[in-house]
PLY file of the C-alpha trace (Angstrom):
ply
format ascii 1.0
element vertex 453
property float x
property float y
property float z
element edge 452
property int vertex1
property int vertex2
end_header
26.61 -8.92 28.27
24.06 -11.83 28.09
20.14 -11.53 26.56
17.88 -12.03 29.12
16.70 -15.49 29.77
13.21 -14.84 30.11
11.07 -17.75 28.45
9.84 -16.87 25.23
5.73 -16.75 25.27
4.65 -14.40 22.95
1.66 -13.66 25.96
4.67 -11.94 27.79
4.79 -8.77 24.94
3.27 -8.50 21.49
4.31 -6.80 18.24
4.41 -2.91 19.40
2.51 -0.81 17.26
4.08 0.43 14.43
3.79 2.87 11.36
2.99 0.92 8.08
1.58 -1.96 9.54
-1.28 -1.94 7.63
0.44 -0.60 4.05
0.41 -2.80 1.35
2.13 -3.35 -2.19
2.15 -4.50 -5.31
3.48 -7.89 -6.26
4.66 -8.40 -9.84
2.59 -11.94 -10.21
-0.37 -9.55 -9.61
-2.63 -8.66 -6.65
-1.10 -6.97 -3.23
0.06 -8.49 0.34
1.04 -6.51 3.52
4.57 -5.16 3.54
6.59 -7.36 5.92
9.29 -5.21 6.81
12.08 -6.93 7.54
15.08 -4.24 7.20
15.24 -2.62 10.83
18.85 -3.17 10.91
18.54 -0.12 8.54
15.77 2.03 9.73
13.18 0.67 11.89
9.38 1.84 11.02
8.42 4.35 13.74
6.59 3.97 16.42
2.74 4.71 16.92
3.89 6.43 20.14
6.46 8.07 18.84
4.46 9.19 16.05
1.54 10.42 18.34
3.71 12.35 20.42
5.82 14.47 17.89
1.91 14.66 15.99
0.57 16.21 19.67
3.62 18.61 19.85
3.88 19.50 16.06
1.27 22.86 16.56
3.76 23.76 19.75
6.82 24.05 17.79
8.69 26.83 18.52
12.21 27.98 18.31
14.86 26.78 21.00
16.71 28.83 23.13
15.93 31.40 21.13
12.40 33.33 22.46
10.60 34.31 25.23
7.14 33.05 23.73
5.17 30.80 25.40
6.03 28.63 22.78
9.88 29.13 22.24
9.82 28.30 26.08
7.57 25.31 25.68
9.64 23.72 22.95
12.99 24.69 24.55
12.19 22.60 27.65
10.47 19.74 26.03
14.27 19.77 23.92
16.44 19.71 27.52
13.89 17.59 28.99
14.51 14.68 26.24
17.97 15.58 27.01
17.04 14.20 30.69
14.81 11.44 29.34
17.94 9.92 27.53
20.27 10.35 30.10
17.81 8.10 32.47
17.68 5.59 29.33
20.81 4.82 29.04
21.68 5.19 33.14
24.19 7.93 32.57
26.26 9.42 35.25
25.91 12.63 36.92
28.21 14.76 35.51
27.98 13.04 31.83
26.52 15.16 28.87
24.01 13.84 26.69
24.63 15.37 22.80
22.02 15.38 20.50
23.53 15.01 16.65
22.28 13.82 13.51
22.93 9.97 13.90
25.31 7.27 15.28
27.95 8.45 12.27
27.87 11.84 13.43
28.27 11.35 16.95
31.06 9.29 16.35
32.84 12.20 13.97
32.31 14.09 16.54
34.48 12.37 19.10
36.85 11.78 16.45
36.88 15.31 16.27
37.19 16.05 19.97
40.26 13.06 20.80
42.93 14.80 22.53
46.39 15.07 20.24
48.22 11.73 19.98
45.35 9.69 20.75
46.15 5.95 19.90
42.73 4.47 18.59
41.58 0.70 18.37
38.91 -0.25 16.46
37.96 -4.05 15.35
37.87 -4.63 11.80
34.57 -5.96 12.20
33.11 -2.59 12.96
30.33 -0.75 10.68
31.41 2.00 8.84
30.16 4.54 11.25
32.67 3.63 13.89
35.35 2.28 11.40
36.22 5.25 9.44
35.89 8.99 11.39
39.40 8.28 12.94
41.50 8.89 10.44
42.91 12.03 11.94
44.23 9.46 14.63
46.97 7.37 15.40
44.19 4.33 14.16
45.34 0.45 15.07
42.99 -1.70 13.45
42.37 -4.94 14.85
41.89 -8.39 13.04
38.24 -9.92 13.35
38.10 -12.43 16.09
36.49 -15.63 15.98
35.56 -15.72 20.22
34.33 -13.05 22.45
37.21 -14.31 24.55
39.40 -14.25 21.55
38.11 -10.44 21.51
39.11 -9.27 24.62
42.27 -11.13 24.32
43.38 -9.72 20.75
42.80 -5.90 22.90
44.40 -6.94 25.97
47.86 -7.64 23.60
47.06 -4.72 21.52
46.83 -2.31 24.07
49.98 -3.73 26.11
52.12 -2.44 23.20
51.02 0.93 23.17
52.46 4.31 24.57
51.43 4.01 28.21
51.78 8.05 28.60
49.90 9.00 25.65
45.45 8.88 25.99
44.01 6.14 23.72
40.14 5.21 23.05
38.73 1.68 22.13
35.83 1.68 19.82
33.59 -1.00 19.82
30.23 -2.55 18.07
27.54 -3.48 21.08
25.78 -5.44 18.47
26.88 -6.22 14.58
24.54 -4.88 12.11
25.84 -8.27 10.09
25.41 -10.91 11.96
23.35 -9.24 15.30
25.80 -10.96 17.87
26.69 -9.25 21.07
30.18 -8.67 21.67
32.01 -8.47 24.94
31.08 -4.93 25.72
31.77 -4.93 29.81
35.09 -7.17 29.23
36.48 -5.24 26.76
35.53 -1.95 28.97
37.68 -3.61 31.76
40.63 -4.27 29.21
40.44 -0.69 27.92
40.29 0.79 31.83
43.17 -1.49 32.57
45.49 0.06 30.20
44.63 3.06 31.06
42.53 3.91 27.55
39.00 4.76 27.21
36.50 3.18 25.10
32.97 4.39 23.25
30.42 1.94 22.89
28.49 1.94 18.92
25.18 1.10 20.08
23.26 1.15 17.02
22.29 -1.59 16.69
22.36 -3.06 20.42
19.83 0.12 22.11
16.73 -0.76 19.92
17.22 -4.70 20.84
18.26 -4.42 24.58
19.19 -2.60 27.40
21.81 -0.23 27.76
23.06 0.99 30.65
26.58 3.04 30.50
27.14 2.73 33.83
26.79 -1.28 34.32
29.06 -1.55 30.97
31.35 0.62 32.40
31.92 2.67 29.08
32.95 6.14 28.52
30.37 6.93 25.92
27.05 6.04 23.85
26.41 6.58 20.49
22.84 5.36 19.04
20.37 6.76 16.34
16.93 7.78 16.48
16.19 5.93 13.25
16.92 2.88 14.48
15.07 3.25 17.99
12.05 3.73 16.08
12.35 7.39 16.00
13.26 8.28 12.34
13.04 12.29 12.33
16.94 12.69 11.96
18.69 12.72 15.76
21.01 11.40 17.44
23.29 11.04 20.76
26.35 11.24 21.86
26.21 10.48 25.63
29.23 10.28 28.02
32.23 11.98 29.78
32.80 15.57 29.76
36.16 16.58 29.76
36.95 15.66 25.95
34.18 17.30 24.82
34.06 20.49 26.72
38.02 20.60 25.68
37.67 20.75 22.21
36.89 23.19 19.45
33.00 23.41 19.18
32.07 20.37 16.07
30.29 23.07 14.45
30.76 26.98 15.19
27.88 29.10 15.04
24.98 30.23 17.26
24.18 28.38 20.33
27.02 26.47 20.70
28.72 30.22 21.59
28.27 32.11 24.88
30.14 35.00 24.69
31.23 36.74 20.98
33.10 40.17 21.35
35.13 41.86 18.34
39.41 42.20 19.22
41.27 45.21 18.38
42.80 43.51 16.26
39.50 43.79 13.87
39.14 40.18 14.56
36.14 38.11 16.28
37.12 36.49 20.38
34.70 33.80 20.95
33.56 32.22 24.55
32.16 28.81 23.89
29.86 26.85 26.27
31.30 23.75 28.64
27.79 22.16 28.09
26.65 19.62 25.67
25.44 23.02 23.72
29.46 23.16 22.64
28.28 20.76 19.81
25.47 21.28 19.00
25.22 24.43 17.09
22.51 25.97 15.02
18.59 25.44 15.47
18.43 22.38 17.19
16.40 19.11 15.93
13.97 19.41 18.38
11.59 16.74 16.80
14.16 14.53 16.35
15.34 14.49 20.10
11.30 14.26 21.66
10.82 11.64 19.05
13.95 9.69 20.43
12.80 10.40 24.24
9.86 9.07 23.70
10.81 5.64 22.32
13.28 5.43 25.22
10.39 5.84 27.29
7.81 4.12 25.30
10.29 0.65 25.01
11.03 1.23 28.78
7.25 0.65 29.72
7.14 -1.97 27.35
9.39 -3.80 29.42
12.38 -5.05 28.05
12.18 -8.88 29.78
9.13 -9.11 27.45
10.94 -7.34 24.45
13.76 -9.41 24.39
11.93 -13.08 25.21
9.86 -12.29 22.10
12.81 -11.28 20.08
14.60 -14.25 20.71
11.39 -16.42 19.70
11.46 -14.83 16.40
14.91 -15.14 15.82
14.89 -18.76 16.70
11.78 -19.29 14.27
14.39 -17.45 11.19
17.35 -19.46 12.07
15.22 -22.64 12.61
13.82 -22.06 9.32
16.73 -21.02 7.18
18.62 -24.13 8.73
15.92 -26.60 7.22
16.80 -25.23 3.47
19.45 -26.54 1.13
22.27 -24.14 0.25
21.59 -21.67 2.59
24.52 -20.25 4.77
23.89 -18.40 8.09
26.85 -16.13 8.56
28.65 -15.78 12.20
31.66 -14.66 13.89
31.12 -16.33 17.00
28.72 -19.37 15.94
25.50 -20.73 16.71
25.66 -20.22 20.13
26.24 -16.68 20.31
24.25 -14.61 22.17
22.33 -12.20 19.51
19.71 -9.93 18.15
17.43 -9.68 15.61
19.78 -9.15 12.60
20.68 -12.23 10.61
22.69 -12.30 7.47
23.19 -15.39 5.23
24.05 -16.19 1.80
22.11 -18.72 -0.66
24.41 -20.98 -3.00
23.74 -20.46 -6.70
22.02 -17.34 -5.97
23.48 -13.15 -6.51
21.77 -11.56 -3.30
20.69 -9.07 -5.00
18.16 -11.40 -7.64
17.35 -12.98 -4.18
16.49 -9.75 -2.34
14.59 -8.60 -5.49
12.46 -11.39 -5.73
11.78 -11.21 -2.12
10.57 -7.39 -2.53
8.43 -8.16 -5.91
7.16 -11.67 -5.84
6.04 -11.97 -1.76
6.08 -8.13 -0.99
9.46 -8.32 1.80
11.81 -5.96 2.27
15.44 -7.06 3.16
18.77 -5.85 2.51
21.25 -7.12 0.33
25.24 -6.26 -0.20
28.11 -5.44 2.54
25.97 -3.27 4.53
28.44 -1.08 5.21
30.35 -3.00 7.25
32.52 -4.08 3.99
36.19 -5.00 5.87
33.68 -8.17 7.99
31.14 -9.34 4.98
34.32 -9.94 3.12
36.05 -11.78 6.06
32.55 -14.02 6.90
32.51 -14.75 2.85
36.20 -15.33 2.50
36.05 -13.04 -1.04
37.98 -10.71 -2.45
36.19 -7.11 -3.15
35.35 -7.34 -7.01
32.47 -5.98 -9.17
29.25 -8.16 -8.46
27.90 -9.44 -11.74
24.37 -9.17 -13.48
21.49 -9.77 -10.99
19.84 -12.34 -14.05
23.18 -14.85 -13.66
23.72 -16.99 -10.58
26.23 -14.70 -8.25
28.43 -18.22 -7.66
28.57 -21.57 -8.90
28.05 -24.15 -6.78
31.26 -24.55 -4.25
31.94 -20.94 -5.70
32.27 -17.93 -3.13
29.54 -15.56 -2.89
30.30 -11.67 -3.43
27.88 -10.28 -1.27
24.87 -11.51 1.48
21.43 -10.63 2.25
20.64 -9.38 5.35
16.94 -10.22 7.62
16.43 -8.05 10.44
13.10 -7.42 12.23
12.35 -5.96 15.91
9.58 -4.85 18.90
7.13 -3.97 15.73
7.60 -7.24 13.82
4.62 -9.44 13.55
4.93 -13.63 13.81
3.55 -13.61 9.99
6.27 -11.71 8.35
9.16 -13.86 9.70
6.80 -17.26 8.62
6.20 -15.24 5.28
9.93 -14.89 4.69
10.83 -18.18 5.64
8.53 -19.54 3.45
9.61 -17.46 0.56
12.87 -18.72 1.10
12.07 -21.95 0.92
10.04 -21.57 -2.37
12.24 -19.50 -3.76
15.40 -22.04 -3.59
13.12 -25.06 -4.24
11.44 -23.69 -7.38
13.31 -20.39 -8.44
12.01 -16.82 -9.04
8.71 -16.65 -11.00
9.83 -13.42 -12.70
12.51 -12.03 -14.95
15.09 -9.17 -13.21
17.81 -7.46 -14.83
20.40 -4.63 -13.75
19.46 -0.63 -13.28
21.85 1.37 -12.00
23.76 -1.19 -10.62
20.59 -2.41 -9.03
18.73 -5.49 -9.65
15.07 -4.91 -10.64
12.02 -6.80 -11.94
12.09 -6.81 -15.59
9.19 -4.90 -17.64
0 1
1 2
2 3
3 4
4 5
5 6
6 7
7 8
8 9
9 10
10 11
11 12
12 13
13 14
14 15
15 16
16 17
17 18
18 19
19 20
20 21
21 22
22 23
23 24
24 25
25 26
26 27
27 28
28 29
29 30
30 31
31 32
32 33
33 34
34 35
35 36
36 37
37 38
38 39
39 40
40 41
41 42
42 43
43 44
44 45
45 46
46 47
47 48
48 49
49 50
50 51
51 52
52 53
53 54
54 55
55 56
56 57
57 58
58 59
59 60
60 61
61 62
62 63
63 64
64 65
65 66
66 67
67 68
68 69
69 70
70 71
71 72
72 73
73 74
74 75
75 76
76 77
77 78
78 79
79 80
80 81
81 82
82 83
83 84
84 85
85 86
86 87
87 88
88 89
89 90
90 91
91 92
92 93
93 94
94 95
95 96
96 97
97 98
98 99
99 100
100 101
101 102
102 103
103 104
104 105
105 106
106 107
107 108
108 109
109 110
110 111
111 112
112 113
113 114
114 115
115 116
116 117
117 118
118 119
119 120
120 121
121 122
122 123
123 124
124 125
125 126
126 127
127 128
128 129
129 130
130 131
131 132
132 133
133 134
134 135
135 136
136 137
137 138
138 139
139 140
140 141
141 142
142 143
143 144
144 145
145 146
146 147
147 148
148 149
149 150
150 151
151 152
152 153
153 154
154 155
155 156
156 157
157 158
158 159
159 160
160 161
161 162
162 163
163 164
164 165
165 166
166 167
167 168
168 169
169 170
170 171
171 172
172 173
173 174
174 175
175 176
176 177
177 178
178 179
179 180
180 181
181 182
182 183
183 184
184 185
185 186
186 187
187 188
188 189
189 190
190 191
191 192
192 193
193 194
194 195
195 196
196 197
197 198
198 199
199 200
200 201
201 202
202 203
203 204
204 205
205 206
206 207
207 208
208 209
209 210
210 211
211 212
212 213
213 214
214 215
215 216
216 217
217 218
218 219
219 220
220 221
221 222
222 223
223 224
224 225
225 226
226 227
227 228
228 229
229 230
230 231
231 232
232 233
233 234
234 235
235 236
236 237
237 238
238 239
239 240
240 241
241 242
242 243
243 244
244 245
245 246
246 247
247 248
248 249
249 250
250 251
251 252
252 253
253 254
254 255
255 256
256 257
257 258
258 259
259 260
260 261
261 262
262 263
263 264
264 265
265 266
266 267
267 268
268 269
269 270
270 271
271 272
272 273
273 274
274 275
275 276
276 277
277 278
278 279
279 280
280 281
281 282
282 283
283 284
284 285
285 286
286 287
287 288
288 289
289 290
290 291
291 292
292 293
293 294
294 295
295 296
296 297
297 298
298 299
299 300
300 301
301 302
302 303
303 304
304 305
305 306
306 307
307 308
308 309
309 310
310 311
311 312
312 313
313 314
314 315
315 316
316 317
317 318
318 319
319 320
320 321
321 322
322 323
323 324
324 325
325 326
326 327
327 328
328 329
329 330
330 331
331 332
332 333
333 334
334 335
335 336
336 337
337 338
338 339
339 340
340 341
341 342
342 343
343 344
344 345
345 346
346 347
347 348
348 349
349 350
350 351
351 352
352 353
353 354
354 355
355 356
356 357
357 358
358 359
359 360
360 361
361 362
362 363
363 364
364 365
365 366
366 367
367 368
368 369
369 370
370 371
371 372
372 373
373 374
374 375
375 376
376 377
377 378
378 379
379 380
380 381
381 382
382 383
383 384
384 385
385 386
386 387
387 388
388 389
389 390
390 391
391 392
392 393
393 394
394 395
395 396
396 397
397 398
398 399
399 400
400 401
401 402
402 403
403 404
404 405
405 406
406 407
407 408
408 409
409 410
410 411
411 412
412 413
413 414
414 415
415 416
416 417
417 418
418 419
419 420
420 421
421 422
422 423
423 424
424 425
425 426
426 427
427 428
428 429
429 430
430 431
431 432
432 433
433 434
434 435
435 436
436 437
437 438
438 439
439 440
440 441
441 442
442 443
443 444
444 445
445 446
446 447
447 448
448 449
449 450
450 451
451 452
């Protein structure tokens, strides 16, 4: 998978409207500054669009597949047709199903739930949590971090070699790390899986709000994204892919709507007919607000354009790893190195500094948000910092000594919404902050650190 190459001009796409653009806050030194949100990787600020078009629906809302009221009927199609909308989005096949869950974790339980018996998994140790833990059910081979995307494909290739050839097997893999934002080899390692005869799901949390996605071109079995980070945050998410697993296995949740047919056995005992659609898994009252607010930031980023999208993401991120290059003690962290192919989620760590003082000061002294810690992702932060996991000390002291290892890293990450003056405000604050320190006193609450009274 490469980014696109188009030049970046910011005349080809500006910042896309977004929710709090206009908020402000409080700084501790006195006076307020717009919020610069800079912690997408987490939850990206929703859409105007999106915002709009759940705001125009609200007074529709009706119950799904559940009435014959106009508007029980109006809300059940605008629910199947967002089903449709994300299909197109992420070029699924005919005959796939497109699942609408809660978010990328629990679309990924749910095929953890729906792996046939004896499934042999594979999963990168350099995978978020989301995709790293729901197989534990599983016959689970975890594979070291690698340091290539052709080291990647390669460390598979051997891994699947050795397995039970008879037995089905699934590859789980990152599109983009929510550490260090670099693409990984999604189509390669797709042809590895397919040529061992195992299937593979693709984590796409952090790749479908930053890029393209097309399951078909990748060649992948499945999708799993979340609204919340597509600029959608009402509480959806998909699972979008092959059938037969799904429509095989016990219904992830029993209960209305994901049932067909219920009849009681003489036994004095319930039979159950469950549906073959994506309805299987998806029972209760359906998120309906959650899954139009998702289709319509797949459609509102697909008339963006995503030539323009991406050339202006790519100008930001080289102004933030321009700018963090030109400070003293700061260190960028990277699997793959500088010339990796990435998106807009950079992680680093500053020597002398705990990340969480940094991030605090960041928040209360120049009003940006960022993230500090392992970002779930805990197995890879360690290997990027070379530390062991320990207790991180108080946010007042200096996290390491100079030539010391750092404990944890603060995390940047920005997107279509983000504004050229919140990446030059960070930067800047950076740079002030290691040059001349913080200009307030933090201490520890609840194991957070937090400006001092």
């Amino acid at each position: 998978m490469s980014v696109s190459t188009a030049a970046a001009d910011q005349s080809v796409c500006t910042p896309l409207p977004v929710l709090g653009r206009d908020v402000t806050v409080p700084l501790v030194t006195g006076g307020e500054v717009s919020y610069a949100a800079l912690d997408y990787a987490a939850s990206a600020p929703a859409l105007q669009r999106v915002w709009d078009d759940v705001a125009a629906y609200a007074p529709y809302y009706g119950s799904v597949h559940r009435g014959a009221g106009y508007l029980s009927q109006l809300s059940t199609d605008l629910f199947e047709n967002a089903r449709k909308t994300v299909a197109d989005f992420l070029g699924c096949r005919p005959a796939d199903q497109v699942v609408f869950t809660r978010s990328t974790t629990d679309s990924l339980n749910l095929l953890a739930r729906a792996v046939p018996a004896g499934c042999q998994v594979f999963v990168f140790e350099t995978e978020h949590h989301a995709s790293l833990l729901p197989w534990q059910d599983a016959r689970v081979t975890y594979l070291d971090a690698p340091r290539t995307p052709r080291q990647a494909v390669e460390t598979l290739e051997r891994a699947l070699a050795d397995r039970d050839p008879h037995g089905p097997a699934l590859v789980c893999v990152t599109g983009a790390s929510n550490v260090t934002g670099e693409l990984w080899p999604v189509r390669e390692l797709a042809a590895a899986a397919h040529a061992h005869g195992a299937r593979i799901v693709l984590d796409a949390a952090q790749l479908a709000p930053h890029h393209p996605v097309d399951l078909r071109e990748l060649d992948v079995d499945w999708i799993a994204f979340s609204g919340h980070k597509l600029y959608a945050p009402f509480g959806s998410g998909v699972l979008a892919g092959r059938a037969d697993w799904l429509q095989a296995a016990e219904p992830y949740l029993a209960g209305g709507g994901a049932s067909r047919k219920v009849t009681r056995r003489e036994d004095g005992g319930v039979a159950v007919e469950w549906h073959e659609t994506a309805a299987r898994h998806e029972a209760g009252s359906p998120n309906v607000i959650g899954a139009y607010a998702i289709a319509s930031a797949c459609k509102a980023l697909t008339e963006a354009g995503w030539d323009g999208l991406v050339a202006r993401e790519q100008h930001l991120i080289a102004k933030v790893r321009e700018g963090l290059a030109e400070v003293p003690g700061v260190r960028v962290l990277s699997l793959f190195g500088d010339d990796a192919p990435r998106v807009g989620v950079i992680s680093f760590v500053v020597e002398g500094w705990n990340s969480s003082h940094f991030a605090a000061a960041l928040s209360a002294e120049y009003g940006i948000g960022v993230r500090d810690g392992l970002f779930c992702a805990h197995p890879l932060v360690r290997t990027l910092l070379g530390s062991d996991p320990q207790t991180q000390g108080e946010c007042g002291a200096p996290e390491a000594a100079p030539g010391e290892k750092s404990l944890n890293a603060i995390r940047v990450s920005f997107g279509a919404g983000t504004p050229d003056e919140h990446v030059e405000r960070f930067v800047n604050a950076v740079r002030e902050l290691v040059a001349q320190g913080a200009k307030w006193q933090y201490r520890t609450e609840d194991g957070r650190c937090v400006p001092a009274v």
